[in-house]
C-alpha positions as CSV (number, residue, x, y, z in Angstrom):
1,X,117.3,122.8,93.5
2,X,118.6,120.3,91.3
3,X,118.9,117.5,94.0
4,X,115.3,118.8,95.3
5,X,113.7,118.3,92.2
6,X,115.4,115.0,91.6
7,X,114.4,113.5,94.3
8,X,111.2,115.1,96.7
9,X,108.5,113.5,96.0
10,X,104.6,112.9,96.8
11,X,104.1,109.0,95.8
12,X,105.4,107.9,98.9
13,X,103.4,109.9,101.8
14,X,100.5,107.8,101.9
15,X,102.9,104.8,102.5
16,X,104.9,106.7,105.3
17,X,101.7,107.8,106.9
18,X,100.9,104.7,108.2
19,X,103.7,105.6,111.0
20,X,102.0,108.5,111.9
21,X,104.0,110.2,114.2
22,X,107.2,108.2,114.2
23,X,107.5,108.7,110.3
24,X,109.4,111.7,111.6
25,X,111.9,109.4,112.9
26,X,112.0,107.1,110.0
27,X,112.3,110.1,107.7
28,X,115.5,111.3,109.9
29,X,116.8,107.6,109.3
30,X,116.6,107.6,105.4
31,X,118.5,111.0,105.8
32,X,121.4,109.6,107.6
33,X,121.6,106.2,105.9
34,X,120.8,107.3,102.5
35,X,120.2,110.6,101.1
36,X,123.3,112.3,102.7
37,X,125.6,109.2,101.9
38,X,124.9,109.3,98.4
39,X,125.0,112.5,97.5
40,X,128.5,112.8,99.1
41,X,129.6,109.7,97.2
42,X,128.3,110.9,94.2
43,X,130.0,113.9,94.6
44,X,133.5,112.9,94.7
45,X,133.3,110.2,92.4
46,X,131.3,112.4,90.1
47,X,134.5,115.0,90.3
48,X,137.4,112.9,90.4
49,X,135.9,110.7,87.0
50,X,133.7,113.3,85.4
51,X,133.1,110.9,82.8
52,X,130.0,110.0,80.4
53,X,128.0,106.9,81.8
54,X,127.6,108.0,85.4
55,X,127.5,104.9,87.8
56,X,128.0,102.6,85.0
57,X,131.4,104.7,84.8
58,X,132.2,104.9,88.2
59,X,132.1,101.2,88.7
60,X,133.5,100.2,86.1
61,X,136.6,102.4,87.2
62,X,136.8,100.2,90.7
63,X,135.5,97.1,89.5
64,X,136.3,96.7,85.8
65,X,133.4,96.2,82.7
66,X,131.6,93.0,84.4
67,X,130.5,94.9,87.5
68,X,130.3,98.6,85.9
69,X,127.6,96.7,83.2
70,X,126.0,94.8,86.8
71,X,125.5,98.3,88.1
72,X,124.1,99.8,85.1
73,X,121.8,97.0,84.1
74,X,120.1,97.4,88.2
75,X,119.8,101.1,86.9
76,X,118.2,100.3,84.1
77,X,115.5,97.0,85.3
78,X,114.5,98.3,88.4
79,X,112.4,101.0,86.3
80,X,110.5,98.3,84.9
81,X,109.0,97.6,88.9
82,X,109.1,101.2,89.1
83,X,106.9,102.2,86.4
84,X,104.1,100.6,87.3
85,X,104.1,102.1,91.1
86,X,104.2,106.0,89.3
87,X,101.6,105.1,86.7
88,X,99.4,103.6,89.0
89,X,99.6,106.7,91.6
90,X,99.4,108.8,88.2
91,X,95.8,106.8,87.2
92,X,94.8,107.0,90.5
93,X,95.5,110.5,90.9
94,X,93.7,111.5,87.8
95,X,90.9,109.6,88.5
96,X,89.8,112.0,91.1
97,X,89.3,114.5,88.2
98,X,86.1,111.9,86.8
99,X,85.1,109.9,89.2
100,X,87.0,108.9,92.6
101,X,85.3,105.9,92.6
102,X,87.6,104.8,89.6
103,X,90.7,104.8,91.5
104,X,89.8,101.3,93.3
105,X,89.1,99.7,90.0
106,X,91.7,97.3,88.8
107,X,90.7,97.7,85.4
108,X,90.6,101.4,84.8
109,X,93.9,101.4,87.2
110,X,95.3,99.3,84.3
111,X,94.1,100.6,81.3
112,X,94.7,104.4,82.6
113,X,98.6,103.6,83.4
114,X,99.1,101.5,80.0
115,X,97.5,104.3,78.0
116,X,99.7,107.0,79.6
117,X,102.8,104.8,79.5
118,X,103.2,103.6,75.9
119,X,101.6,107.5,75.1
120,X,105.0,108.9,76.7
121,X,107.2,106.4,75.2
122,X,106.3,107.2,71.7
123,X,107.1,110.7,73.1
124,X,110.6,110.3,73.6
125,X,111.5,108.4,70.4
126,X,111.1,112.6,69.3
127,X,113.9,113.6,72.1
128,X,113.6,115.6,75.1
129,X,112.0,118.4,73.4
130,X,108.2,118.0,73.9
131,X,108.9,116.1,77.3
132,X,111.5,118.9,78.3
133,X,108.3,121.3,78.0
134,X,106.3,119.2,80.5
135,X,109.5,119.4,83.0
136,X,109.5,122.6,84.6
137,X,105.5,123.3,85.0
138,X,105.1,119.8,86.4
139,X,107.8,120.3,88.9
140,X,106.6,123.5,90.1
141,X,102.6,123.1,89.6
142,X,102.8,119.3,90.2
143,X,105.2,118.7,92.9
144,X,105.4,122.0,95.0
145,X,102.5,123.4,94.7
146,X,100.3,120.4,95.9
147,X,103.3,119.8,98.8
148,X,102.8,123.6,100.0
149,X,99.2,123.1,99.6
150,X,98.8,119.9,101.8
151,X,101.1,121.4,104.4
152,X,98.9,124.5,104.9
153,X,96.1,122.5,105.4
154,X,97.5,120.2,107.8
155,X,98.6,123.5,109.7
156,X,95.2,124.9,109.7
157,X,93.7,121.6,110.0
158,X,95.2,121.5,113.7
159,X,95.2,125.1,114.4
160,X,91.6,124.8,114.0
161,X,91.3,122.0,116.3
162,X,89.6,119.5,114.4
163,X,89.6,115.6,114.9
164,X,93.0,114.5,114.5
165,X,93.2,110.4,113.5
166,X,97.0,110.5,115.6
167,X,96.3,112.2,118.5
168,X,100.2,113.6,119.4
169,X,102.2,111.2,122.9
170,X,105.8,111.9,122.9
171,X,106.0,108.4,123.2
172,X,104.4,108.0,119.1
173,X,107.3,109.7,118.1
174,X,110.0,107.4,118.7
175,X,110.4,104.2,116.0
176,X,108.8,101.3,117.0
177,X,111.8,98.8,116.6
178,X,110.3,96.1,118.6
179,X,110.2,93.8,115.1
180,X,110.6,93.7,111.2
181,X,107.1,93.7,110.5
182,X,107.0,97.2,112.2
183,X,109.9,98.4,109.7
184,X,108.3,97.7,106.6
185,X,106.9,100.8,105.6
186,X,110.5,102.1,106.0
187,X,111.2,100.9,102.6
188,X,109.2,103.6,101.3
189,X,111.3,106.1,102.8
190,X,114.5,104.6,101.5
191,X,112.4,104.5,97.8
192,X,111.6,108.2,98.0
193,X,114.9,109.3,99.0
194,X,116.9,107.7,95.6
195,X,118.1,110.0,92.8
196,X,120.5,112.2,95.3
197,X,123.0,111.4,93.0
198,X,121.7,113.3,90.4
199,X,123.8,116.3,92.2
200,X,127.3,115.0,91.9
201,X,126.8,115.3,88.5
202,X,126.9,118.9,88.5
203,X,129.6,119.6,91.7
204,X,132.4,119.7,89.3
205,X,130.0,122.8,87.7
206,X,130.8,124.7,91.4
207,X,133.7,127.3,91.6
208,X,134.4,125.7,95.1
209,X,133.4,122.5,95.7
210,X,134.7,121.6,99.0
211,X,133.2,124.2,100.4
212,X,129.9,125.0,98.0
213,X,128.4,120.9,97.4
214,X,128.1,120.4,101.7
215,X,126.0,123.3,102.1
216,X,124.2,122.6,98.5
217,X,123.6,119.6,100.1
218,X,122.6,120.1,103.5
219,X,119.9,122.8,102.3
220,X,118.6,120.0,99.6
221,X,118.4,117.8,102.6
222,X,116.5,120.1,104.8
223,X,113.7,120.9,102.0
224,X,113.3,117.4,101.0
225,X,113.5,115.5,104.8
226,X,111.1,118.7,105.8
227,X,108.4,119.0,103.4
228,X,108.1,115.2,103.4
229,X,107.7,114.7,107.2
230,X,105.0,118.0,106.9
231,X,102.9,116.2,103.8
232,X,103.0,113.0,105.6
233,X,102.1,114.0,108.8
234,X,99.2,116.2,107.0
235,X,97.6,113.0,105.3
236,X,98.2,111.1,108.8
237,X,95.4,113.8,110.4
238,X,92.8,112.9,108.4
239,X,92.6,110.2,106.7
240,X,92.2,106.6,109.1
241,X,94.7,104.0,108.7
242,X,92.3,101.6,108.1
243,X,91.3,103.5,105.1
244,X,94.4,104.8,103.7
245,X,94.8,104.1,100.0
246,X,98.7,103.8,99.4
247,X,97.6,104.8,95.6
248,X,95.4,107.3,96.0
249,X,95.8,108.7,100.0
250,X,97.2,112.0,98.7
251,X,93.9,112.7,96.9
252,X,92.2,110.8,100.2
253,X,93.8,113.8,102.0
254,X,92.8,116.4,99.9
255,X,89.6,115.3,99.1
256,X,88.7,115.6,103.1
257,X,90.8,118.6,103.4
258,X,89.0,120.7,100.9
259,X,85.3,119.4,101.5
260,X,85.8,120.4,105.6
261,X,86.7,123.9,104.2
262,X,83.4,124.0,102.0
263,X,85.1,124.0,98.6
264,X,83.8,121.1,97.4
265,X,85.1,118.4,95.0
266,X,85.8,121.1,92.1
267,X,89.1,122.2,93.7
268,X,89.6,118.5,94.5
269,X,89.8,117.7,91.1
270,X,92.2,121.0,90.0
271,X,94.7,119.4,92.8
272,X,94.1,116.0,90.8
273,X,94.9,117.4,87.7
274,X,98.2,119.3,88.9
275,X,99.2,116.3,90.5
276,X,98.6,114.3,87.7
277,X,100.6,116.8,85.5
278,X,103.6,116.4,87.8
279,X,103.6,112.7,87.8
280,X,103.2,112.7,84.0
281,X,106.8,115.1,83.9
282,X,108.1,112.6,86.3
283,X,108.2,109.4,84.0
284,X,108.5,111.1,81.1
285,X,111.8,112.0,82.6
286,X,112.5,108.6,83.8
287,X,111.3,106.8,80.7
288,X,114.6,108.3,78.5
289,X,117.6,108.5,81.3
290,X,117.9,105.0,82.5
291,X,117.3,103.6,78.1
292,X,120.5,105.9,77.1
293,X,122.3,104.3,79.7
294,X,122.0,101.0,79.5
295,X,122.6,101.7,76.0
296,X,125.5,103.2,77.0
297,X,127.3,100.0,77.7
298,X,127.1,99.0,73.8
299,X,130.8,100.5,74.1
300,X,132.5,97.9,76.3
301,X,129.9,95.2,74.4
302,X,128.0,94.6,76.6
303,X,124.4,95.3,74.8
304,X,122.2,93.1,72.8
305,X,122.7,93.9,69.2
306,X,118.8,93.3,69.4
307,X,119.1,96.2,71.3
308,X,121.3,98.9,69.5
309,X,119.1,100.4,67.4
310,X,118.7,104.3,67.7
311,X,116.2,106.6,65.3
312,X,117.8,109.4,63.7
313,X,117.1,111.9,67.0
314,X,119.5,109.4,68.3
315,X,117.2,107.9,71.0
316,X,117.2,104.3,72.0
317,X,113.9,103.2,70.3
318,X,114.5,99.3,70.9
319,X,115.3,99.7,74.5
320,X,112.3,101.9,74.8
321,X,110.3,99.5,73.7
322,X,111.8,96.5,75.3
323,X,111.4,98.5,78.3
324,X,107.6,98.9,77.4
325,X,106.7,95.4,76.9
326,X,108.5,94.5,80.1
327,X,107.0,97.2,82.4
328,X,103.7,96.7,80.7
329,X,103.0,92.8,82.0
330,X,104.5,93.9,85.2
331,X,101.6,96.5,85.5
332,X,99.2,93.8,84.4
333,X,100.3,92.5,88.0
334,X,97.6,94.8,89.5
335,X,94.7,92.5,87.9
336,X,96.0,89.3,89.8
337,X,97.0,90.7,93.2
338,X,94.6,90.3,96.1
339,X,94.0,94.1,96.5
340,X,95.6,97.4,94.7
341,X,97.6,98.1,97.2
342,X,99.0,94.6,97.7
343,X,100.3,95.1,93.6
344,X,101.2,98.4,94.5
345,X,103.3,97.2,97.7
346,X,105.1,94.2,96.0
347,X,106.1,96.1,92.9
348,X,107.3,98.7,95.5
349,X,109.7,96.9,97.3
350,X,111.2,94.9,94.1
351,X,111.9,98.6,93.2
352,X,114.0,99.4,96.4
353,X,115.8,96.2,96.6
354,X,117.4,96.3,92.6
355,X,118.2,100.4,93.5
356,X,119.7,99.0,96.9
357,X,122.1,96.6,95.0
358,X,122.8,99.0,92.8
359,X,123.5,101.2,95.0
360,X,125.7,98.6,97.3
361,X,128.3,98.8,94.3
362,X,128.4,102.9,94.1
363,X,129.6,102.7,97.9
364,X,132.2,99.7,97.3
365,X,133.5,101.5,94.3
366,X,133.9,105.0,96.5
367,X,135.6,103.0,99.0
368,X,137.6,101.1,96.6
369,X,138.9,104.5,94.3
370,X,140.3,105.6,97.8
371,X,142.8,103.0,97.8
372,X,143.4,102.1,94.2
373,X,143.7,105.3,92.8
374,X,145.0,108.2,96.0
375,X,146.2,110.1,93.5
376,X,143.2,111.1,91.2
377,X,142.6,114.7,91.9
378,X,138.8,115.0,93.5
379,X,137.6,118.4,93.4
380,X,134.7,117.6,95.8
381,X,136.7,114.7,98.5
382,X,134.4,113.9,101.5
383,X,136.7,115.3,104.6
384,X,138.8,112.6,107.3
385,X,140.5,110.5,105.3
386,X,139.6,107.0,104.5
387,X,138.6,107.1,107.8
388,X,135.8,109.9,106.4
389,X,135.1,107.4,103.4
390,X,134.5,104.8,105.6
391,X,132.4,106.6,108.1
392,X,129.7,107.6,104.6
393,X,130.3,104.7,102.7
394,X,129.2,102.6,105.6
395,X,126.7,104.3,106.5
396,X,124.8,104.2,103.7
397,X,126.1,100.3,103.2
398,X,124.1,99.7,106.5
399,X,120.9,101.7,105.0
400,X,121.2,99.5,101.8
401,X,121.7,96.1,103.7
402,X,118.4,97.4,106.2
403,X,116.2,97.9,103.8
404,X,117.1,95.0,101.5
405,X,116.3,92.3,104.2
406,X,113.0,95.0,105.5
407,X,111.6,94.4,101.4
408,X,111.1,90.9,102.2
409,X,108.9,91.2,105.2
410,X,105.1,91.3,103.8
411,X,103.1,94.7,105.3
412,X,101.0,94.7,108.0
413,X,97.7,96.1,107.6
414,X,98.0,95.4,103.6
415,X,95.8,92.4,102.0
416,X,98.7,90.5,100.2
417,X,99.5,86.6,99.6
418,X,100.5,84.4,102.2
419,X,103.6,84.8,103.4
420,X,105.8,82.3,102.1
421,X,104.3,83.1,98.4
422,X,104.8,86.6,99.2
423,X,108.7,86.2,99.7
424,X,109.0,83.4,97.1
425,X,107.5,86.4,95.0
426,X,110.3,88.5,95.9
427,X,113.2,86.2,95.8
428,X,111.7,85.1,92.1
429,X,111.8,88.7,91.0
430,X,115.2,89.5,92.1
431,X,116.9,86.6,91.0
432,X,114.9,86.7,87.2
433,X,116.1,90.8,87.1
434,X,120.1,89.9,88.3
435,X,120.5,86.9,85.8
436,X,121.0,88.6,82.8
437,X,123.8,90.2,83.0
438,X,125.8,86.6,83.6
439,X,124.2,85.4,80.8
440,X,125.1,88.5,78.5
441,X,128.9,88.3,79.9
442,X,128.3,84.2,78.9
443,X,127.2,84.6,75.2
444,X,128.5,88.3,74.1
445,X,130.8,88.2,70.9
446,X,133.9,90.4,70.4
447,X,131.3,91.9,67.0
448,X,128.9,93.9,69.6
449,X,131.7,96.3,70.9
450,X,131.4,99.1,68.3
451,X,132.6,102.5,69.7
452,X,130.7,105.5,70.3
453,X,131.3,109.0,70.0
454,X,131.1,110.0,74.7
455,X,128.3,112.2,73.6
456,X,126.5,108.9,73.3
457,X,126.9,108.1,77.1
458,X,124.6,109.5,79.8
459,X,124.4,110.4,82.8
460,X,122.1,107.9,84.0
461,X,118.9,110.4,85.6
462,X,116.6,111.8,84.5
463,X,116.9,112.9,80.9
464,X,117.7,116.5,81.4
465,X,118.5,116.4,84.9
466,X,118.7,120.5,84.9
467,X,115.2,120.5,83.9
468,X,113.0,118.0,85.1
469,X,111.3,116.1,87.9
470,X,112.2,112.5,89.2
471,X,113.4,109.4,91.8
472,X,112.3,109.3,94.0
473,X,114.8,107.9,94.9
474,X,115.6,107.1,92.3
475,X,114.5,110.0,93.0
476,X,113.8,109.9,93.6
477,X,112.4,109.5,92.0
478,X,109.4,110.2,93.2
C-alpha cells in the first residue's frame, strides 16, 4: 500500500486518454520498462546499503561523491518542472468548485498555484506535523475515492449504452508505433509510474524478503497499472479528444458523468474539492522529501553554504525557499505559452527527462554493485544472477533511454511553439538543470564538508513515506 500510495496517481489520465484504447497497451509498457524495474532495483540496493540518503547513497556507493551528488541534485531540480504540472492540475481542479470557467484562465491558473505553493512551503518550515495530518485523508478521499468513483461511472456509463467518444475495434487496442509523434503521450505514463522506489525502502522491514517484496510488488503493480488503465479509459468515453483539457479532463469527465446522471454540478464540485484535497497532500509531501535530500549531500560538501541553513525543527528553510523562487518563475511559464496545455505539456516532459537521468544512474549503480561488491549480503537480490540484473536493469535502461528521446518530440493535437523552438526549449532546460553540479564540483572548498549526525539524511520520497501521497512517478508522483 506503500508503493500504491507512492506512486497511483490521477494527474496523468487526461494525458493517457488521448490513446484511447491502446493506453492499455502503453500502460502495460510503463509496467515492464519502469515500474517493475525499479522497484526490484530499489529493493536490493535498498537492503544490501540500508543507508540514510537513498539514491544519493546508492550511487555514491558505485560511482563515488561526484555522481551520488549528480543523482541527487536530478532528484532534487526536476521538482522545480514538476511543481508547476501538480499545482496547475491542483488550481484547475479546484476551480470546478467556483466557477469551471476559471480553469482556462491563465491568470487565475497562476495565481491559484502560486498561492497554494508558497502557502505549503511555509508549512513545512513547522515539520511534517500539520502536513502529515493532510496525508492520509487526502490519499484515501483524494486519490481513491475519486479513482473508484470514475471507474463506476465509466462501467455504468457503457452498461447503459450511451455514446461512447472510442467506439471499441480490436485493432484500437494495439500501440500505434508507426512514428514518434504517435509516442508522445507515452511520457505521461513513464511520469506517472515514478516513485516505485519508495518500497525498497521498507523491504529490509519484511521478515522474508525474497519471497515477501515479489508478491508486495506484483499486487502494487496490479492496483496501480489497473485502476489507471480503468480511469483513463473512463475519461476517454466521454469527453472528445478535441476537447480534452490535459489540466482539467478529470473534472471534464466528471462534470459529464455526473450531469447525464441528473446530479448536477453540486456533486461535481464535492469531487473537485476531494480531488483538490488529495493533490494538496501530494506536494505537501513532495515539497519536504526531495529539500532534506539535496541537503543531505552537505556531508560529502557538496551543498552551497548559501544553502545550509535549517530552523530549529531542523528543516531545510533555504532550500525551501530556493526551491520556491525557482519553481515559482517556472509556473509563470503558463502566462507566455501559446495555450495551458502547451505550458502544461513542456513543463511535463522536462519533468520525465531529469527523473529519466536520474534514474539511468540507479540502474548503472545496480548493475555496477553486482560486480564490485558480490559479497555485500542483499536481503532482497533480484533472482538469475547477473544475468537476472542484467535482464531488470536493462529493461528499465531501455524505458529510460525511450522516453528520453519520446520528451523531445512536440504533441500532436497540442497548440505549442514551432518545432524547432519547442526542442531548443527542451534541450535549454536540460542542459541549464545538469550544469550545476560541475560547477559546484568546480568551486566547492574543503570548509562546506561539515558532518552530520545520519539522522540528518533522508530517504529521498515523500516526507513520511508511511503516511502520505506522491510521484507520480516520482510517484509518482502523481
Amino acid at each position: 500500500m506503500i508503493m500504491v500510495a507512492a506512486v497511483l496517481t490521477l494527474r496523468g489520465f487526461p494525458s493517457v486518454a488521448e490513446y484511447g484504447w491502446s493506453s492499455i497497451a502503453y500502460y502495460v509498457l510503463g509496467a515492464l520498462f519502469l515500474l517493475v524495474p525499479m522497484s526490484l532495483v530499489a529493493a536490493e540496493l535498498a537492503t544490501g546499503w540500508p543507508k540514510a540518503g537513498g539514491l544519493f547513497a546508492w550511487v555514491r556507493q558505485a560511482f563515488g561523491d561526484r555522481w551520488g551528488f549528480l543523482d541527487i541534485w536530478f532528484s532534487w531540480v526536476n521538482n522545480l518542472f514538476y511543481f508547476p504540472t501538480v499545482l496547475a492540475f491542483a488550481a484547475a481542479t479546484l476551480a470546478y468548485v467556483i466557477d469551471p470557467s476559471l480553469a482556462n484562465n491563465k491568470l487565475y491558473l497562476v495565481l491559484a498555484m502560486l498561492g497554494i505553493f508558497w502557502g505549503l512551503t511555509f508549512l513545512n518550515f513547522f515539520g511534517m506535523k500539520l502536513i502529515a495530518r493532510l496525508n492520509n485523508p487526502g490519499v484515501v478521499l483524494g486519490t481513491l475515492l475519486p479513482a473508484v468513483v470514475l471507474i463506476v461511472l465509466g462501467v455504468y456509463w457503457l452498461a447503459s449504452g450511451r455514446h461512447n467518444e472510442i467506439p471499441f475495434h480490436a485493432g484500437q487496442l494495439a500501440p500505434n508505433l508507426g512514428g514518434l509523434s504517435n509516442l508522445v503521450f507515452f511520457v505521461a505514463v513513464l511520469l506517472s509510474f515514478t516513485g516505485m522506489e519508495i518500497g525498497g525502502f521498507h523491504a529490509k522491514d519484511l521478515r522474508n524478503p525474497a519471497r515477501s517484496y515479489p508478491r508486495a510488488t506484483f499486487v502494487a503493480v496490479l492496483l496501480i497499472v489497473g485502476i489507471s488503465i480503468l480511469g483513463t479509459l473512463a475519461i476517454a468515453f466521454v469527453v472528445p479528444r478535441s476537447q480534452l483539457n490535459l489540466v482539467a479532463g478529470l473534472m471534464q469527465a466528471f462534470s459529464i458523468f455526473f450531469h447525464a446522471v441528473g446530479f448536477g454540478g453540486w456533486v461535481t464540485r464535492v469531487m473537485a474539492f476531494l480531488v483538490g484535497l488529495g493533490t494538496l497532500a501530494l506536494i505537501g509531501a513532495w515539497l519536504l522529501g526531495p529539500a532534506k535530500g539535496l541537503y543531505a549531500t552537505e556531508e560529502t560538501g557538496d551543498l552551497l553554504p548559501q544553502l545550509d541553513y535549517v530552523n530549529k525543527h531542523h528543516q531545510p528553510v533555504a532550500i525551501l525557499i530556493a526551491q520556491g523562487v525557482l519553481s515559482s518563475i517556472f509556473a509563470l511559464l503558463f502566462l507566455f505559452v501559446p495555450s495551458i496545455n502547451s505550458g502544461y505539456w513542456i513543463l511535463t516532459a522536462l519533468t520525465t527527462q531529469l527523473v529519466l537521468m536520474m534514474y539511468v544512474l540507479v540502474y548503472a549503480a545496480a548493475i555496477r554493485l553486482r560486480y564490485s561488491e558480490p559479497k555485500t549480503a542483499r536481503p532482497y537480490k533480484i533472482p538469475g544472477g547477473k544475468v537476472g540484473m542484467w535482464i531488470v536493469g536493462g529493461a528499465g535502461l531501455v524505458g529510460c533511454i525511450v522516453g528520453f528521446v519520446i520528451g523531445f518530440v512536440p504533441p500532436t493535437g497540442v497548440k505549442h511553439w514551432p518545432t524547432p523552438i519547442y526542442v531548443a526549449a527542451m534541450v535549454a532546460g536540460i542542459v541549464i538543470s545538469s550544469v550545476p553540479p560541475f560547477i559546484i564540483e568546480k568551486i566547492k572548498k574543503p570548509s562546506w564538508r561539515l558532518p552530520h549526525p545520519d539522522e540528518a539524511l533522508v530517504d529521498v520520497g515523500p516526507a513520511d513515506a508511511s503516511e502520505v501521497s506522491p510521484p507520480g512517478a516520482e510517484g509518482s508522483r502523481q
